[in-house]
LOBA-765254 format. One record per residue: residue in one letter; x negated, y, z negated of N, C-alpha, C, O in turn. Coordinates in nm, 4 decimals, decimal comma, always signed. Layout:
LOBA-765254
NODE resn      nc1      nc2      nc3     cac1     cac2     cac3      cc1      cc2      cc3      oc1      oc2      oc3
NODE    A        X        Y        Z        X        Y        Z        X        Y        Z        X        Y        Z
...
END
This chain:
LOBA-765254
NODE resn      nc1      nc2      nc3     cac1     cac2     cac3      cc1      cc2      cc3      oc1      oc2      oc3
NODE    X -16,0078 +10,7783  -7,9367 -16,1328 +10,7411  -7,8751 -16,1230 +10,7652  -7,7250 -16,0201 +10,7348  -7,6646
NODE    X -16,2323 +10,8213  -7,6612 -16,2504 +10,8388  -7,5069 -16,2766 +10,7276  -7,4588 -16,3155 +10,6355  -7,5306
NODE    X -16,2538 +10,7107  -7,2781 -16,3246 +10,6062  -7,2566 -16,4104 +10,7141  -7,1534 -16,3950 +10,8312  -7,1188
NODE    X -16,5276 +10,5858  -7,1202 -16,6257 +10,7075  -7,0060 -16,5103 +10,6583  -6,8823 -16,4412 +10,5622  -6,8486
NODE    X -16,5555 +10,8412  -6,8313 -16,5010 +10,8219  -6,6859 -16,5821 +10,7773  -6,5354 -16,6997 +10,7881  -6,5703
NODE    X -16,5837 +10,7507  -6,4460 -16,6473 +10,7035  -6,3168 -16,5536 +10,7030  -6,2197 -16,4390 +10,6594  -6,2090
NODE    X -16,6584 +10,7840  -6,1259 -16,6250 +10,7786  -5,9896 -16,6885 +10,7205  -5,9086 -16,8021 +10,7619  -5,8853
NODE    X -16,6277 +10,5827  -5,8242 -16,6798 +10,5164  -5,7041 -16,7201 +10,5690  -5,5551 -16,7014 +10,6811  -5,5078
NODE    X -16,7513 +10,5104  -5,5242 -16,8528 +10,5711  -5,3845 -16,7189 +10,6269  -5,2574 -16,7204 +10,6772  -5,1450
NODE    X -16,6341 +10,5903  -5,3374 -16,4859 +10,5751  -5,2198 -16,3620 +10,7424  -5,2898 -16,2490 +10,7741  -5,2526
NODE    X -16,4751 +10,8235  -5,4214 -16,4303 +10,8802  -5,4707 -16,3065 +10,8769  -5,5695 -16,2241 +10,9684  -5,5696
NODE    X -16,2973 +10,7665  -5,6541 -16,1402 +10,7035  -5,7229 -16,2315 +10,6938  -5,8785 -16,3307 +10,6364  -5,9232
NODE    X -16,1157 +10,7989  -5,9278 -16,1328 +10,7919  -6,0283 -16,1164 +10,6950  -6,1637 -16,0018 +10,6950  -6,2087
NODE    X -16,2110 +10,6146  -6,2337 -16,1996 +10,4948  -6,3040 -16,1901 +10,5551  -6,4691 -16,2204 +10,6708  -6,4982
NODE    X -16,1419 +10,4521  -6,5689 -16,1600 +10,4287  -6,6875 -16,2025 +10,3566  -6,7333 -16,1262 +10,2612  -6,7485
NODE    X -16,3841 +10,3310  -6,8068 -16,4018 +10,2143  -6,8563 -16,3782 +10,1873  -6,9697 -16,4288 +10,2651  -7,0506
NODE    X -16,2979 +10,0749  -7,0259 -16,2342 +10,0296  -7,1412 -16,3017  +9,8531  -7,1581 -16,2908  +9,7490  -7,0933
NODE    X -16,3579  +9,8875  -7,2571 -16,3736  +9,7774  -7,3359 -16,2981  +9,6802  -7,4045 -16,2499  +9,7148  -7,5123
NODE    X -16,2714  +9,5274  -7,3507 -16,1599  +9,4745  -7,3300 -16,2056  +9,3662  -7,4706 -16,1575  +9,3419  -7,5813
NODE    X -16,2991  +9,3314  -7,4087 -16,3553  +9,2499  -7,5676 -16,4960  +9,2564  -7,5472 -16,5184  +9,3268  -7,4487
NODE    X -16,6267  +9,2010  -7,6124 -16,7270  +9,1565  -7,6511 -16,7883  +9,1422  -7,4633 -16,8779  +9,2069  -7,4090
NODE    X -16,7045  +9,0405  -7,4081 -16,7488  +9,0005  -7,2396 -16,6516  +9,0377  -7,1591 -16,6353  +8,9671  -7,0596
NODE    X -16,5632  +9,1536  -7,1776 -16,4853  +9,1777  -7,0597 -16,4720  +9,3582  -7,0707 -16,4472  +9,4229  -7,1725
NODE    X -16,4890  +9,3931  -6,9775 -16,4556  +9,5029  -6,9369 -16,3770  +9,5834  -6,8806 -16,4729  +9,6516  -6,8444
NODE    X -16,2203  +9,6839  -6,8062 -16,1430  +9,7272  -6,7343 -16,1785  +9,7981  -6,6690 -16,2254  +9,8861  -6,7412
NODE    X -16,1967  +9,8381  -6,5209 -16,1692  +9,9561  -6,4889 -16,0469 +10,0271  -6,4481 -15,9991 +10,0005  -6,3378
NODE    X -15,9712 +10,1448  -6,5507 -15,8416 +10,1420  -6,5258 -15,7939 +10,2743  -6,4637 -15,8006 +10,3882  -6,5098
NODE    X -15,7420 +10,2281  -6,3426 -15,7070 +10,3838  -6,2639 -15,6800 +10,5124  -6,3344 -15,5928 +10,5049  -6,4209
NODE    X -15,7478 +10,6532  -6,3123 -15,7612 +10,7265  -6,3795 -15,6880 +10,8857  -6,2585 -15,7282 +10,8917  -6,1424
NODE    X -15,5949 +10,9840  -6,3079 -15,5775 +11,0278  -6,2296 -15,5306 +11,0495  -6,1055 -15,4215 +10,9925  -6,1018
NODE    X -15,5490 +11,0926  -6,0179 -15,4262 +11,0046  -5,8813 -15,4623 +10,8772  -5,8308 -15,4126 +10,8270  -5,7300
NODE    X -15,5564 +10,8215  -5,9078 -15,6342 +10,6765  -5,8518 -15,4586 +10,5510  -5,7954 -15,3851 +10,5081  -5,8844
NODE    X -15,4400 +10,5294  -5,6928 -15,3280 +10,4475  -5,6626 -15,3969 +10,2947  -5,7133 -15,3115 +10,2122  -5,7458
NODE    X -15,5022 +10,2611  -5,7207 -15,5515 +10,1570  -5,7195 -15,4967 +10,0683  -5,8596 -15,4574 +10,1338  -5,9561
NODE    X -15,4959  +9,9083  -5,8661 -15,5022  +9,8212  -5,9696 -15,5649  +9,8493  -6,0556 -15,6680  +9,9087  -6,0240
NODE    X -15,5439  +9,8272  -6,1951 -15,7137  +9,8026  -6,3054 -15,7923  +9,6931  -6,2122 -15,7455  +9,6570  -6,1042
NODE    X -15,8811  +9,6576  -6,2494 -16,0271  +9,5536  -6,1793 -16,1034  +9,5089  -6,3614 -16,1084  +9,5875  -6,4560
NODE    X -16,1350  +9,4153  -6,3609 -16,1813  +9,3408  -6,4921 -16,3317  +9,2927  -6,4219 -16,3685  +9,2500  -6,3125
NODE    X -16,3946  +9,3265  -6,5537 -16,5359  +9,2892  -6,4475 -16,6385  +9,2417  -6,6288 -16,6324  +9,2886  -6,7425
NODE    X -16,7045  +9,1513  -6,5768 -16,7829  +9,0793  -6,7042 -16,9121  +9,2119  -6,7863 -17,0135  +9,2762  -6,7591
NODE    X -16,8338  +9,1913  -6,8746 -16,9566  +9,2756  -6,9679 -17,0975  +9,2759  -6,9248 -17,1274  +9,1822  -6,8509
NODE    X -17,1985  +9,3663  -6,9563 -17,3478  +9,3501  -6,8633 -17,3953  +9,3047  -7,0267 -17,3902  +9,3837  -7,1210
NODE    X -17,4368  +9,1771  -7,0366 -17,5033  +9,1352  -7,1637 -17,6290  +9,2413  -7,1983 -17,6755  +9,2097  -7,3078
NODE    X -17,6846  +9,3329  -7,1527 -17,7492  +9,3914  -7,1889 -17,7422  +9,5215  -7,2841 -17,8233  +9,5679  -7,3642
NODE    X -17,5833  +9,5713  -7,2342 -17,5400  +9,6748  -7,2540 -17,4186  +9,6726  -7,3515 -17,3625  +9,5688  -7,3166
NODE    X -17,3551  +9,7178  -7,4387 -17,2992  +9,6980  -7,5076 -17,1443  +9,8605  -7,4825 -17,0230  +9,8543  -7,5028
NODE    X -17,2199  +9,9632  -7,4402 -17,1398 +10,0654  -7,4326 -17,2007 +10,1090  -7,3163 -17,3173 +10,1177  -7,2779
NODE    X -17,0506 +10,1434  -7,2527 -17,0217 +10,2425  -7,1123 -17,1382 +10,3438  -7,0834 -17,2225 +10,3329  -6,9944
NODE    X -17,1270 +10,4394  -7,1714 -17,1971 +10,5454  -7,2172 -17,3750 +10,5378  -7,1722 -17,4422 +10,6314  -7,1290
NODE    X -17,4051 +10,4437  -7,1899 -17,5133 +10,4187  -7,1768 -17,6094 +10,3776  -7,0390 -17,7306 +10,3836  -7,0182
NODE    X -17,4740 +10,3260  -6,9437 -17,5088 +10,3275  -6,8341 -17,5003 +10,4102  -6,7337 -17,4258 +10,5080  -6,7397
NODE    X -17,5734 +10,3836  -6,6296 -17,6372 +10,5042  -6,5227 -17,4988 +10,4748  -6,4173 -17,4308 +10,3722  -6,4152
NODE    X -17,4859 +10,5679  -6,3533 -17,3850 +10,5496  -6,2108 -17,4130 +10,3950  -6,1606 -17,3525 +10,2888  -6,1749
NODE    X -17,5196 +10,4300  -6,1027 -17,5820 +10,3385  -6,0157 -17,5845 +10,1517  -6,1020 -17,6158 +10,0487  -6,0423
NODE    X -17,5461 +10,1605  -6,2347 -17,5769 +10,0525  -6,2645 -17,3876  +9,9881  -6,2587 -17,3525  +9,8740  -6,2287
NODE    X -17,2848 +10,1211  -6,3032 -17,2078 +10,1479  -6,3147 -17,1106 +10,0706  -6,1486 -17,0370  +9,9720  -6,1477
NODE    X -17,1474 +10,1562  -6,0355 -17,1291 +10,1086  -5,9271 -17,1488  +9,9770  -5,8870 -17,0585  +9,9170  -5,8286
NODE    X -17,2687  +9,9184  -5,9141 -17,2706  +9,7436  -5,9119 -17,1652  +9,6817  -6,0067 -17,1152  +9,5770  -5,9656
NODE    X -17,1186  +9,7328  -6,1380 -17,0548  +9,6173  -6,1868 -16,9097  +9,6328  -6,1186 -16,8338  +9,5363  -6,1090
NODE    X -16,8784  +9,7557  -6,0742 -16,7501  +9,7833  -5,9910 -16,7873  +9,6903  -5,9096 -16,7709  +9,5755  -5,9509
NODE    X -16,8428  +9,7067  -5,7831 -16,8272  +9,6070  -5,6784 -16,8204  +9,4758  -5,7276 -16,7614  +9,4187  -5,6359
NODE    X -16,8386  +9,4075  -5,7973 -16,8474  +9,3077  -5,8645 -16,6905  +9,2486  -5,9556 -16,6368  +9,1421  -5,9861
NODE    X -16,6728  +9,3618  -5,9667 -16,5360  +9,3735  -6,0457 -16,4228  +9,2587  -5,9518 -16,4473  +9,2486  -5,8316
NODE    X -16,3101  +9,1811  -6,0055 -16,1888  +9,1504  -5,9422 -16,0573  +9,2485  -5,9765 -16,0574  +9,2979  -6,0892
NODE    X -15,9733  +9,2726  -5,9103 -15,8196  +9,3448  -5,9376 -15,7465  +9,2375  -6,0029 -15,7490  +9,1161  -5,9825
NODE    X -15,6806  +9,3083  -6,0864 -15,5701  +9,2289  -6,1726 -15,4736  +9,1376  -6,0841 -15,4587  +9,1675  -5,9657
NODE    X -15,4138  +9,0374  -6,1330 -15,3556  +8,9665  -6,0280 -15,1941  +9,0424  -6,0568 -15,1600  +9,0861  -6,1667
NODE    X -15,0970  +9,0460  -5,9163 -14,9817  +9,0939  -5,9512 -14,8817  +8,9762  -6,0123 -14,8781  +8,8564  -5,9845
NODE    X -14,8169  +9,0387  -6,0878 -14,7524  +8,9665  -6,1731 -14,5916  +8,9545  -6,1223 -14,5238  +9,0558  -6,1051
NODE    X -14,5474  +8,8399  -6,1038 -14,3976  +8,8191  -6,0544 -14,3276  +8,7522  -6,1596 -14,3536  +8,6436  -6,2115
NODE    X -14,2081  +8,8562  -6,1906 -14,1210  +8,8306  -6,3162 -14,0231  +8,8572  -6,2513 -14,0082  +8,9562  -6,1796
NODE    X -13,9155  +8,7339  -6,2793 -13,8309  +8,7159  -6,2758 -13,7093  +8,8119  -6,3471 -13,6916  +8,8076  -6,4689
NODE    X -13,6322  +8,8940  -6,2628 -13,5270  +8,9667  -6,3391 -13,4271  +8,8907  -6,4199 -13,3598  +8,8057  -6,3616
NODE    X -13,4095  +8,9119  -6,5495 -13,3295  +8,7887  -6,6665 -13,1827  +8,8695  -6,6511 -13,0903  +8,8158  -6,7123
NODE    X -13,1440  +9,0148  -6,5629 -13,0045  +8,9886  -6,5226 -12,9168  +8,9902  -6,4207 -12,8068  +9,0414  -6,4002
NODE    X -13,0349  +8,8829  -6,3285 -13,0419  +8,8402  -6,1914 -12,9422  +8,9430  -6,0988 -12,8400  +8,9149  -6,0362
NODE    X -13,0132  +9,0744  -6,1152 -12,9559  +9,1450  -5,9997 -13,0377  +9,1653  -5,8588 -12,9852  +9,2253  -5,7650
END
């Protein structure tokens, strides 16, 4: 399965992946250096595909970045 692709106004290439029912990813695509960003499903819309840039671009800005995750090395080097 594809996901749709998007490009932000800052030119970075995204992946939208459907995370569940109310959550959404956008996951760096390409030389994108950036985090994934999780951003709330648009209750209206059900698939990527269907939306316009422009509707696309609001739920980005809207979006948060994944939080970084600190794990402990288990052979404490």
């Amino acid at each position: 399965m594809g996901f749709r692709k998007f490009t932000d106004r800052d030119k970075q290439s995204w992946e939208i992946r459907p995370v569940t029912r109310s959550e959404w990813e956008f996951a760096p695509a390409g030389d994108n250096p950036n985090r994934p960003k999780t951003v709330p499903s648009p209750g209206y819309e059900k698939d990527p595909y269907e939306l316009s840039q422009e509707e696309l671009q609001r739920l980005f800005d809207g979006s948060t970045a994944a939080p970084v995750r600190n794990l402990k090395n288990p052979f404490k080097e």
